[in-house]
C-alpha positions as CSV (number, residue, x, y, z in Angstrom):
1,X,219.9,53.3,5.1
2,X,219.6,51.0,2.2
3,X,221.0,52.5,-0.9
4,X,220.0,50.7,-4.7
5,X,221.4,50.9,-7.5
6,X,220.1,53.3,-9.7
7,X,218.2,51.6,-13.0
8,X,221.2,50.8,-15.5
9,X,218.8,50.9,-18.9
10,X,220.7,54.3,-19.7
11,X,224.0,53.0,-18.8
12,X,225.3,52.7,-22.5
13,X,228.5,51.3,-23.4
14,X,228.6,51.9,-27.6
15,X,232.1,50.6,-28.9
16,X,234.8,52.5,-30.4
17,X,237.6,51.0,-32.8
18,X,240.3,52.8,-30.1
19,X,240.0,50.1,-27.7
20,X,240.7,47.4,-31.0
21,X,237.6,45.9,-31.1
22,X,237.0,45.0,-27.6
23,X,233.3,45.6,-27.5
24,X,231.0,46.0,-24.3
25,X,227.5,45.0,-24.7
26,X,224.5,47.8,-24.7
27,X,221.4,47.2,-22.4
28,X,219.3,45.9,-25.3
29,X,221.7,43.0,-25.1
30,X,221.7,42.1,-21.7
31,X,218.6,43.6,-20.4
32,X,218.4,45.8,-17.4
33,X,216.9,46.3,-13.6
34,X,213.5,47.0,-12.5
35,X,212.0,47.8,-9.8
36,X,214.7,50.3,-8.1
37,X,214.0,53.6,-7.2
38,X,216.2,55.8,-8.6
39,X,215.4,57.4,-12.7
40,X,218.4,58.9,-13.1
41,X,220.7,57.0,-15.0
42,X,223.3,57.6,-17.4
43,X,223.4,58.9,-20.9
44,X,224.5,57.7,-23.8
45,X,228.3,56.7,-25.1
46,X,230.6,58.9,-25.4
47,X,230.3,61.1,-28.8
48,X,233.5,61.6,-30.1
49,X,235.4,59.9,-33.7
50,X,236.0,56.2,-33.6
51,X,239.7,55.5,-32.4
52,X,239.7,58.1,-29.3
53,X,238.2,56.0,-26.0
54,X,235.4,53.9,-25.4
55,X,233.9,51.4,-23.3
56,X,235.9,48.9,-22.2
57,X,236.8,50.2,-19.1
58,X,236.8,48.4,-15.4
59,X,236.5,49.7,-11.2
60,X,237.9,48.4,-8.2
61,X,239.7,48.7,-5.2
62,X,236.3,50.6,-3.3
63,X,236.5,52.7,-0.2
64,X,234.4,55.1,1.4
65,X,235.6,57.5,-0.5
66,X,236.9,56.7,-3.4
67,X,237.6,54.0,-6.2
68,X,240.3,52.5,-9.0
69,X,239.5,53.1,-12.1
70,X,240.8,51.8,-15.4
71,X,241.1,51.9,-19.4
72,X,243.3,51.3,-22.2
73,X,243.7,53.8,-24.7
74,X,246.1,52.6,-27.5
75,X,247.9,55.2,-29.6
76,X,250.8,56.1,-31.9
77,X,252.1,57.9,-28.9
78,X,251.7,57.2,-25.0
79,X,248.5,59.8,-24.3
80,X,247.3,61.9,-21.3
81,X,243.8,60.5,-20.4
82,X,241.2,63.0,-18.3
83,X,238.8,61.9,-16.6
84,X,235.4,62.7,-14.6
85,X,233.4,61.2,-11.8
86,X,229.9,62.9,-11.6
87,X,226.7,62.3,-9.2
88,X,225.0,62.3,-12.5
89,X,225.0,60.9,-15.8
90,X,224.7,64.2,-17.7
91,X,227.9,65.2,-15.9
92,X,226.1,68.5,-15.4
93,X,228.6,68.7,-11.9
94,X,231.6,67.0,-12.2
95,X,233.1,66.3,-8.6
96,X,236.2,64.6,-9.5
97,X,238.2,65.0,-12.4
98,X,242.6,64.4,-13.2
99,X,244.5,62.9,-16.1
100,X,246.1,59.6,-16.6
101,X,248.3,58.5,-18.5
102,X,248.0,55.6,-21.4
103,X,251.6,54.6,-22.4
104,X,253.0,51.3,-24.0
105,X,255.5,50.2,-21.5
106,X,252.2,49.5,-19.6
107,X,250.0,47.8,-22.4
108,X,248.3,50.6,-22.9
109,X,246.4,50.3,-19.9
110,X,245.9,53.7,-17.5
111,X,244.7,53.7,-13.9
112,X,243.0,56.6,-11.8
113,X,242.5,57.0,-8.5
114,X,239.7,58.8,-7.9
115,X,239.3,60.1,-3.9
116,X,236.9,62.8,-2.1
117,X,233.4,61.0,-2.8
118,X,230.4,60.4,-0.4
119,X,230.7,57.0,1.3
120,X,227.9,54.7,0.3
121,X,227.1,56.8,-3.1
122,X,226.4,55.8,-6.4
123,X,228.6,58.0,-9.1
124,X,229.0,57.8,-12.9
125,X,232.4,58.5,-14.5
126,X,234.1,58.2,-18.0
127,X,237.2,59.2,-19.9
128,X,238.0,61.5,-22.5
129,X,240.6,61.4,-24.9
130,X,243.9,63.9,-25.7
131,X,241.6,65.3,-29.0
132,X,238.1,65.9,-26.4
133,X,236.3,62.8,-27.8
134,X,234.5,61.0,-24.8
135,X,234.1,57.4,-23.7
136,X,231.2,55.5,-22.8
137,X,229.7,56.2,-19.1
138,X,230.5,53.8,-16.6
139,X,228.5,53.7,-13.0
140,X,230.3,53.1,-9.9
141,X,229.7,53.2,-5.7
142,X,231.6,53.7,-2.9
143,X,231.4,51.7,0.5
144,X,229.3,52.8,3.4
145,X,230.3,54.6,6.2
146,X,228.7,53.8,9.9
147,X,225.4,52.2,10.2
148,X,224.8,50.0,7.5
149,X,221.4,47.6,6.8
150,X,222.5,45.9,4.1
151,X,225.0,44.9,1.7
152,X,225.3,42.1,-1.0
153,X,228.2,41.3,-3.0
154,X,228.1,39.4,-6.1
155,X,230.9,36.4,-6.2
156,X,232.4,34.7,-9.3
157,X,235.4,31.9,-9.9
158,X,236.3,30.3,-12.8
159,X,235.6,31.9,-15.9
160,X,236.6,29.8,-18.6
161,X,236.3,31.4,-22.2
162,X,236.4,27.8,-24.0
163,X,233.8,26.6,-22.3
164,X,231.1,29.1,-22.7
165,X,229.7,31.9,-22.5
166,X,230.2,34.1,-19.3
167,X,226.2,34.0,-18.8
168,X,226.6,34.1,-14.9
169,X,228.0,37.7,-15.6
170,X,225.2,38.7,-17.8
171,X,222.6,37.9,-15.1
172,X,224.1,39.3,-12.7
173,X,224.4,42.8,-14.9
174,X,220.9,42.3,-16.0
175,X,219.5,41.8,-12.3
176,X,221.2,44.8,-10.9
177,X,220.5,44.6,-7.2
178,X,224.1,44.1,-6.3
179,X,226.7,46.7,-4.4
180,X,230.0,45.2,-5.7
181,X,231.6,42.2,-7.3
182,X,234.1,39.4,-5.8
183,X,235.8,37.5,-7.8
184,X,238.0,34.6,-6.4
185,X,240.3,33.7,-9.1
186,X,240.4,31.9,-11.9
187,X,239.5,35.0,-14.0
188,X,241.0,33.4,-17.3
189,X,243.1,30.1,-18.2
190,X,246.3,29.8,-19.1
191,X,246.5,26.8,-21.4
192,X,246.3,26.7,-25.0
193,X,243.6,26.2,-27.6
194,X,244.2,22.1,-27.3
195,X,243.6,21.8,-23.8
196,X,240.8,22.2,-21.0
197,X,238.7,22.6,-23.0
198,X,239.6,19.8,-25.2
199,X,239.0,20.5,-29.4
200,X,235.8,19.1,-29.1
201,X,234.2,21.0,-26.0
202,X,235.6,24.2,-27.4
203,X,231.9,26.5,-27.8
204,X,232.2,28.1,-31.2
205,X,233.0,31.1,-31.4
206,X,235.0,30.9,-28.0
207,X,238.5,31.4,-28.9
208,X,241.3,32.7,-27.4
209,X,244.4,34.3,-28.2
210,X,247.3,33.5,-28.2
211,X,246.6,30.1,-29.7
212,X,249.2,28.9,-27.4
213,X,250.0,27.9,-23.4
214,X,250.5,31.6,-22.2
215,X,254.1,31.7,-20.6
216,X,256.2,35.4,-21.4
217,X,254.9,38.5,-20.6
218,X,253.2,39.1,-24.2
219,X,251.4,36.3,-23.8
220,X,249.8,36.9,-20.5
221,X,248.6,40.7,-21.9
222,X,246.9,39.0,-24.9
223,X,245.6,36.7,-23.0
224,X,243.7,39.3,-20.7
225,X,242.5,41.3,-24.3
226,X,241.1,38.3,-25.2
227,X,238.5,37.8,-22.1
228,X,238.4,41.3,-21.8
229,X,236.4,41.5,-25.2
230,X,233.8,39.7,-23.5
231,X,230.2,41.4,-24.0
232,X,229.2,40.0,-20.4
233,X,232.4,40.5,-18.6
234,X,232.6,44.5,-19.8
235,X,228.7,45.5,-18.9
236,X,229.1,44.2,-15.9
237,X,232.4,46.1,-14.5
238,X,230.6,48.8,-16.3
239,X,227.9,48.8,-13.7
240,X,230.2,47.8,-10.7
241,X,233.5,47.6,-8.5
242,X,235.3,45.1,-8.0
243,X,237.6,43.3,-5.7
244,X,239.7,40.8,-7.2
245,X,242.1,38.0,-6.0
246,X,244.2,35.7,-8.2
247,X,243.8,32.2,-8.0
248,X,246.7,29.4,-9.9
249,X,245.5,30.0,-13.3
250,X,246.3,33.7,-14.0
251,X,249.5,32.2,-13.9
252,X,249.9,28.2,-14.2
253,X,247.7,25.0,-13.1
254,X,248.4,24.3,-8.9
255,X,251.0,27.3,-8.6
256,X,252.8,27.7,-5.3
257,X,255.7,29.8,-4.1
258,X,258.0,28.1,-6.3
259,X,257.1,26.6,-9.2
260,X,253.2,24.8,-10.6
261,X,252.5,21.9,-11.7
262,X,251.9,23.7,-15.6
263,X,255.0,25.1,-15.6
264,X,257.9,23.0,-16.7
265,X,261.6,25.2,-16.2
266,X,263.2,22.9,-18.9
267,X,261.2,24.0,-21.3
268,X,259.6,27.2,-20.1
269,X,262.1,28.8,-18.5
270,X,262.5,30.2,-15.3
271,X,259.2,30.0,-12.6
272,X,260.3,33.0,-11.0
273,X,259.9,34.7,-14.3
274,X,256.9,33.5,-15.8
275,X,255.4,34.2,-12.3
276,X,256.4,37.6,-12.5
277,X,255.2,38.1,-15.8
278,X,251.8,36.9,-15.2
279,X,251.5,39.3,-12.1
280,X,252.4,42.2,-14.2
281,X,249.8,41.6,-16.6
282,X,247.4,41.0,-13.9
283,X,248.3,44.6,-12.3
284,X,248.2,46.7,-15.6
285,X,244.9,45.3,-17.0
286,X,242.8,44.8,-14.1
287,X,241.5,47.8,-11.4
288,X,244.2,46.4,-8.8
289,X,246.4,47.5,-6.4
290,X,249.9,46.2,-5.7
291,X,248.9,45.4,-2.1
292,X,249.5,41.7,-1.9
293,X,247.0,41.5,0.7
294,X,244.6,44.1,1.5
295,X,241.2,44.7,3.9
296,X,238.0,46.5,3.0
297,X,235.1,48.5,5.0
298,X,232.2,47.7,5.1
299,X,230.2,50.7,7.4
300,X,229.9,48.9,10.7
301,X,228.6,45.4,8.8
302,X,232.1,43.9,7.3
303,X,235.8,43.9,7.4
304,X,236.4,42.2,4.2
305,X,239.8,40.5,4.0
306,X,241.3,40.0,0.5
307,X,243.8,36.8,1.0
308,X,246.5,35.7,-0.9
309,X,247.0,32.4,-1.1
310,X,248.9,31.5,-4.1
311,X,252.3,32.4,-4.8
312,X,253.4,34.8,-2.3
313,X,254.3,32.0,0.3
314,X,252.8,28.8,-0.1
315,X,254.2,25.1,0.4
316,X,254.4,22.6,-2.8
317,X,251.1,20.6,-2.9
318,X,251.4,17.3,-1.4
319,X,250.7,14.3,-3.7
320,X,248.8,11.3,-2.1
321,X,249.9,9.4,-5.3
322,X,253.3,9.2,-4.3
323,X,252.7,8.3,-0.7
324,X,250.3,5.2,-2.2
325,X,253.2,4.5,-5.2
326,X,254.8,1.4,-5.0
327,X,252.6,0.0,-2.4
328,X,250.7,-3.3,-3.2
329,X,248.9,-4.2,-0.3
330,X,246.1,-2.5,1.5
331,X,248.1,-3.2,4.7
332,X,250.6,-1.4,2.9
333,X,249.3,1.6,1.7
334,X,247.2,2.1,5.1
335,X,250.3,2.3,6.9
336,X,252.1,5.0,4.4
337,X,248.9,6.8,4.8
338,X,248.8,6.7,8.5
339,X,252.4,7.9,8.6
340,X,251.9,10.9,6.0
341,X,248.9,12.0,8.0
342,X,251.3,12.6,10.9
343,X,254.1,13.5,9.1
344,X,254.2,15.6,5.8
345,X,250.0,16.7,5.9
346,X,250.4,17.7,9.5
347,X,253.9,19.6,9.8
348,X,253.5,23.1,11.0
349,X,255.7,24.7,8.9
350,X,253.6,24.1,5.5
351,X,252.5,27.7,4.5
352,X,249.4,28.6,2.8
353,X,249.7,32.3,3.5
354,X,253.2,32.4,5.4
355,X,253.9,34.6,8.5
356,X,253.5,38.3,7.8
357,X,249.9,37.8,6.0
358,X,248.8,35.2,9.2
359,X,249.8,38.1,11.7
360,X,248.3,40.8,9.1
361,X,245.1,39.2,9.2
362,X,244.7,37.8,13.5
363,X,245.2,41.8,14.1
364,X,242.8,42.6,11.4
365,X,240.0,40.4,12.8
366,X,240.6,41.3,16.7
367,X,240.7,45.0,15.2
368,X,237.6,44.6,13.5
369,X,236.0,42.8,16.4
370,X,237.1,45.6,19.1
371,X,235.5,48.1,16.6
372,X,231.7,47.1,16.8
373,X,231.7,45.4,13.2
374,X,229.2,42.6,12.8
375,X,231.3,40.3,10.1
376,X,234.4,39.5,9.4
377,X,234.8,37.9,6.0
378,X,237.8,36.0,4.0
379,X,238.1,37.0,0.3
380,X,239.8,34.2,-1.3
381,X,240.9,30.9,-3.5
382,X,240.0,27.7,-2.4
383,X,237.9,26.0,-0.2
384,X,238.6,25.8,3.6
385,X,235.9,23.3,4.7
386,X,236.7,19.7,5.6
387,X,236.0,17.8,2.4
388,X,237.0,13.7,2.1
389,X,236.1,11.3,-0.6
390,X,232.9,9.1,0.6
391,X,234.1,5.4,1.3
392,X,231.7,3.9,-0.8
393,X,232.0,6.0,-3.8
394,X,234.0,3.2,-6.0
395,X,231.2,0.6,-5.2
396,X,228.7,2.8,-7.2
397,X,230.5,3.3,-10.5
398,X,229.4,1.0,-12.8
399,X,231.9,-2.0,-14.8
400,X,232.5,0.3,-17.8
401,X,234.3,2.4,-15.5
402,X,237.9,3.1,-17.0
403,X,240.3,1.4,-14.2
404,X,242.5,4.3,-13.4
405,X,239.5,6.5,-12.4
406,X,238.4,3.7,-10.6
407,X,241.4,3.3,-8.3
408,X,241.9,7.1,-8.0
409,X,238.8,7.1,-6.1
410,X,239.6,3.7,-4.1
411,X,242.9,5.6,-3.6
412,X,240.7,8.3,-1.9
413,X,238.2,6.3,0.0
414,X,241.8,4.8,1.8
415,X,242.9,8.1,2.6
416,X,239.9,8.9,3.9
417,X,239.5,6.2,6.1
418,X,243.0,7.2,7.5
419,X,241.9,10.9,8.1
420,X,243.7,12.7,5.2
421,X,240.6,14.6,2.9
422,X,241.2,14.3,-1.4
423,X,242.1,18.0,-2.3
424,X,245.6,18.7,-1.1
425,X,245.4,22.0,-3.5
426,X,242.6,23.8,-1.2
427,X,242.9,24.5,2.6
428,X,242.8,20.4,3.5
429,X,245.9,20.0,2.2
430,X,247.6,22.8,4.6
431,X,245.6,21.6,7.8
432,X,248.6,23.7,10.4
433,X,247.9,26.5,8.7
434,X,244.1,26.6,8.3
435,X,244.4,25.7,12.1
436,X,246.2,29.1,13.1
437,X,243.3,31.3,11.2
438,X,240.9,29.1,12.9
439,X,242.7,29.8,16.1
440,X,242.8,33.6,15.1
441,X,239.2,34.2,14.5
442,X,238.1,32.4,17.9
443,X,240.7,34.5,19.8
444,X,239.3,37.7,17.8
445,X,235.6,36.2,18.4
446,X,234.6,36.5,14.6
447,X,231.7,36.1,13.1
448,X,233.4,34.6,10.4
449,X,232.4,34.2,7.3
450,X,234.3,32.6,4.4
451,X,234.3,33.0,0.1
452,X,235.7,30.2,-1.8
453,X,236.0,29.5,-5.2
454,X,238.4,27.3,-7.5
455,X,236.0,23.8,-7.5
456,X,233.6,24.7,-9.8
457,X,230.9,23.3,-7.8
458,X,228.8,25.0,-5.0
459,X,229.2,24.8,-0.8
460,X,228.0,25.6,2.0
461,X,230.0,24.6,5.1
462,X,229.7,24.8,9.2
463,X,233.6,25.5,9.6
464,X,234.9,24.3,13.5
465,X,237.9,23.9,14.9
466,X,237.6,20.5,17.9
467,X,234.5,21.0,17.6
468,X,233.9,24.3,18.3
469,X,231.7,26.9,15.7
470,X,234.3,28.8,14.1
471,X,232.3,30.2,11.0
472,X,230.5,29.2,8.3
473,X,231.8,29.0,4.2
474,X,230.1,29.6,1.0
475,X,231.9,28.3,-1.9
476,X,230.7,29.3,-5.3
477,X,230.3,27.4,-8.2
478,X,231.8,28.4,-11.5
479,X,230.8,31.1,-14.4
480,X,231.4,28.0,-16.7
481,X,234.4,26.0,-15.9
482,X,232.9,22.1,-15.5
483,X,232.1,20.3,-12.0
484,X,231.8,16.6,-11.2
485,X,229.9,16.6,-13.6
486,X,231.9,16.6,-15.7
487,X,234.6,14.6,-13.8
488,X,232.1,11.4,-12.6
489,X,229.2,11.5,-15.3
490,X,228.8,8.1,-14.8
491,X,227.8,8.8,-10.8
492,X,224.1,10.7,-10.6
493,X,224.5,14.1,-9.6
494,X,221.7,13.5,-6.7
495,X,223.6,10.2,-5.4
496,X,227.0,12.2,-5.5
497,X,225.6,15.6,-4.0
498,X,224.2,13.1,-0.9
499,X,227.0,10.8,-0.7
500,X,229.6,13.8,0.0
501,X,227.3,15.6,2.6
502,X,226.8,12.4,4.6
503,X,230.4,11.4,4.6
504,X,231.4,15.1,5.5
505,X,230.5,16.9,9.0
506,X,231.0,20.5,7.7
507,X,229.6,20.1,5.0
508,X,225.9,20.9,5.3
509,X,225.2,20.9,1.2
510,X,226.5,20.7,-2.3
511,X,226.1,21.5,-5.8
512,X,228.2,19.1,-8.5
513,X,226.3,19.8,-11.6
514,X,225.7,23.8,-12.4
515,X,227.4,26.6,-12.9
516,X,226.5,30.5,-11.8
517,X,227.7,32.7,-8.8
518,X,226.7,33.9,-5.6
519,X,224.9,37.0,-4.3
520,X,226.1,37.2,-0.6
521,X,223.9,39.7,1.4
522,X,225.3,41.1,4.6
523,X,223.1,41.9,7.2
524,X,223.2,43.3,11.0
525,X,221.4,40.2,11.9
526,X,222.3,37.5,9.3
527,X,224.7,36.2,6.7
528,X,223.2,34.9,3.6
529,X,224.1,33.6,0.2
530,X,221.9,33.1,-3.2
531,X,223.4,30.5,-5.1
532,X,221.9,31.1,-8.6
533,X,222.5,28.7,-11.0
534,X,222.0,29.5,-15.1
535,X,220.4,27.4,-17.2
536,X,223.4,26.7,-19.5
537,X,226.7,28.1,-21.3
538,X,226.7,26.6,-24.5
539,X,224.5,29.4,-25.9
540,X,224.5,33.4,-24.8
541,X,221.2,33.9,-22.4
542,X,220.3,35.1,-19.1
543,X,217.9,32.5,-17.9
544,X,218.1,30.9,-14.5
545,X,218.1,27.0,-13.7
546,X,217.6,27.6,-10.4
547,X,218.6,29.1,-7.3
548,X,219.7,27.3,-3.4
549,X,219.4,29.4,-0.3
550,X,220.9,29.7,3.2
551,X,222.0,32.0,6.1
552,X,223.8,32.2,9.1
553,X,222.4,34.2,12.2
554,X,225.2,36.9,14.1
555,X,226.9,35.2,16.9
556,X,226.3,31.7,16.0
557,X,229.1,30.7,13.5
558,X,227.0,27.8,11.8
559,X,224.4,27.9,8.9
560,X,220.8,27.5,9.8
561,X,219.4,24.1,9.3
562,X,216.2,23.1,7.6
């Protein structure tokens, strides 16, 4: 059975000055679903004083029978929380109810764990305060149990506030024909009010706070009120769970086990620190659990694997620079690119995930196999596709090009010709390990199915291992982080778009140009992805630019062609 959401034009979200200003967007604002079967939605806002509880609350971590919810309630004193899950928005029978507790040691920020639901069941909960005033409703679902027809996630990366309005949210809230959120990472930015975006890119209006690179643990828990104030962001995880990974920037540009290239200990202090700080923020303001790694349900459609691929375990990124420094020949720099290919890109004991989460997830995919479940699909960061520079990509950009741009990509046409792809942040630079999960899902035989985010542009790949069908990715462009084009606006977006697909197997097409985020639909038969595109970020609107189709059938591990 095929369960939609219930119409969210009664799902209200009215602010209240408890939660210090952060505001949440009513439906007038953003719109609302149509044609759904379901009347009953939610009632208004909660009606108690301003400065009890309001709206900007958030769900995740879904199972079939249960989910994480979350608030921040800020007081004079740390202050017991109730709250109440009911199957309708009048709350006439209240299934679920407990207390939480809002205190400062953890910003404020309370978490509930709600269990003893329906699988596959839509709910509406909210929170009420120590004095009886009552927050805004929020609407949530669990995950299905057994036979399932269909599910379809909604996937996000790369939200960054500087750059835009979060419009990708907005449509997706304003559509409402989704069962849960993904996002991959990437959820806010670290730097400072100088820097990606640069002064002059900076959408008014678009601040963040603090003013400054985010580094101690104060900073991290600011930085999270700020992009939680979002209208977009809040309606949204008003409507729906969520599951959540972290990619580098909740904590600093190309993190890794130990250290980033954004952090610098001289001046910053410890990594081990700042890394710890930035996960404790993450953990108290988001609907998270502590599990480093984690798998999710899906009825009998999907084991969903949430990854981590970030700083739990993984090598330093590589640096093709450095191989290529000091080299003045061509014959020269071939030959310390041949030996890096079989040395340092190639060594086995380079770690994306390291060996607890690789054996975690080969029994989790021959378990989910052995169980009768159609899809097994990766939750996480960066892109696991093969993905080299085209050879010929210098010879297009035109005289005004500035010179070090231009030799970065002769750099990478090089490498390619010597085998060794241009990201050495994603999957490509890590090629041992991406080999043992390739080897894991053909021994589990997987229908597998990858997310991918962290590029800002859009993917679609046919994933093999020697040439045999291993699965097939979808990597999702950004909520408004640029692409190329932002990176080669001197290359058409049409000419670049072609140029990468014919000078990369796998890869079977790309987006460079616009941001927006997936809807993935899950079905017995097939594994498809929506990419839809919006029509802009510079100003607050819901219109689409366009959308890009394609599907995978069960069984066959490659996206259909044509």
């Amino acid at each position: 059975q095929v369960r939609v959401a219930p119409p969210d034009d009664q799902v209200h979200a009215e602010p209240h000055d408890g939660y210090e200003g952060h505001e949440v967007a009513s439906d007038a604002a953003v719109g609302h679903g149509a044609a759904h079967d379901h009347r009953d939605a939610a009632q208004g806002a909660g009606d108690g004083p301003p400065g009890t509880t309001g709206g900007p609350f958030v769900q995740g971590e879904p199972s079939q029978d249960g989910v994480l919810l979350w608030t921040r309630f800020v007081g004079s004193n740390e202050a017991k929380l109730a709250w109440q899950v009911s199957d309708n928005a009048e709350f006439t029978r209240v299934l679920a109810e407990g207390e939480t507790l809002a205190a400062p040691g953890k910003d404020w920020c309370a978490k509930a764990q709600v269990g003893g639901l329906d699988p596959d069941s839509w709910y509406y909960y909210r929170f009420i305060g120590p004095d009886g005033s009552r927050s805004a409703t929020g609407r949530t679902r669990t995950l299905p149990q057994g036979p399932t027809g269909r599910f379809r996630m909604g996937v996000f990366s790369c939200s960054n506030l500087g750059f835009g309005y979060f419009n990708a949210y907005g449509h997706a809230a304003q559509a409402n024909d989704l069962d849960l959120l993904v996002h991959l990472g990437d959820y806010y930015y670290e730097y400072d009010n100088a820097h990606y975006p640069d002064p002059e890119q900076i959408v008014a209006g678009r601040d963040i706070a603090p003013a400054h690179e985010i580094v101690q643990l104060a900073d991290y828990r600011l930085r999270h009120a700020t992009y939680r104030a979002d209208p977009d962001l809040q309606r949204l995880t008003q409507l729906y769970p969520m599951i959540m990974v972290w990619d580098d920037h909740e904590s600093a540009n190309d993190s890794w086990e130990g250290g980033a290239q954004n952090h610098q200990p001289d001046t910053e202090g410890p990594w081990d620190v700042r890394k710890a700080a930035s996960m404790r923020a993450y953990r108290e303001w988001l609907p998270v659990s502590d599990d480093p790694w984690k798998a999710y349900q899906v009825g009998d459609l999907a084991t969903l694997f949430r990854l981590e691929t970030r700083l739990t375990a993984r090598s330093q990124q590589l640096d093709v620079a450095k191989v290529l420094a000091g080299k003045s020949t061509p014959d020269e720099m071939m030959a310390a690119l041949k030996a890096f290919h079989d040395g340092a890109w190639a060594d086995p004991s380079r770690q994306m995930m390291g060996a607890a989460q690789e054996a975690w997830l080969a029994d989790g995919l021959k378990a989910s196999t052995r169980s009768g479940t159609r899809w097994q699909v990766l939750v996480q960061q960066v892109l696991m596709g093969n993905l080299n520079t085209p050879t010929g990509l210098a010879d297009a950009l035109p005289k005004s090009m500035p010179d070090a741009l231009r030799q970065r990509l002769v750099a990478g046409s090089m490498a390619s010709a010597a085998g060794i792809p241009f990201n050495m942040d994603a999957w490509d630079g890590y090629p041992a390990a991406r080999k043992r999960v390739f080897d894991a899902a053909l021994a589990a035989d997987a229908n597998l199915v990858v997310l991918a985010g962290d590029t800002h542009n859009g993917w679609a790949f046919d994933l093999a291992q020697d040439g045999t069908p291993v699965g097939v990715e979808f990597g999702v462009s950004s909520v408004t982080s640029p692409g190329f084009e932002g990176y080669l606006p001197q290359i058409p977006t049409q000419f670049l778009e072609r140029a990468l697909v014919d000078a990369n197997p796998q890869l079977q097409w790309a987006d460079t140009s616009r941001r927006g985020y997936m809807a993935v639909e899950l079905t017995p038969q097939a594994a498809s992805c929506e990419w839809r595109f919006v029509s802009g970020v510079r100003q607050r609107g819901t219109a689409l630019g366009g959308t890009h189709n394609m599907a995978s059938s069960l069984g066959s591990n490659t996206l259909a062609k044509g």
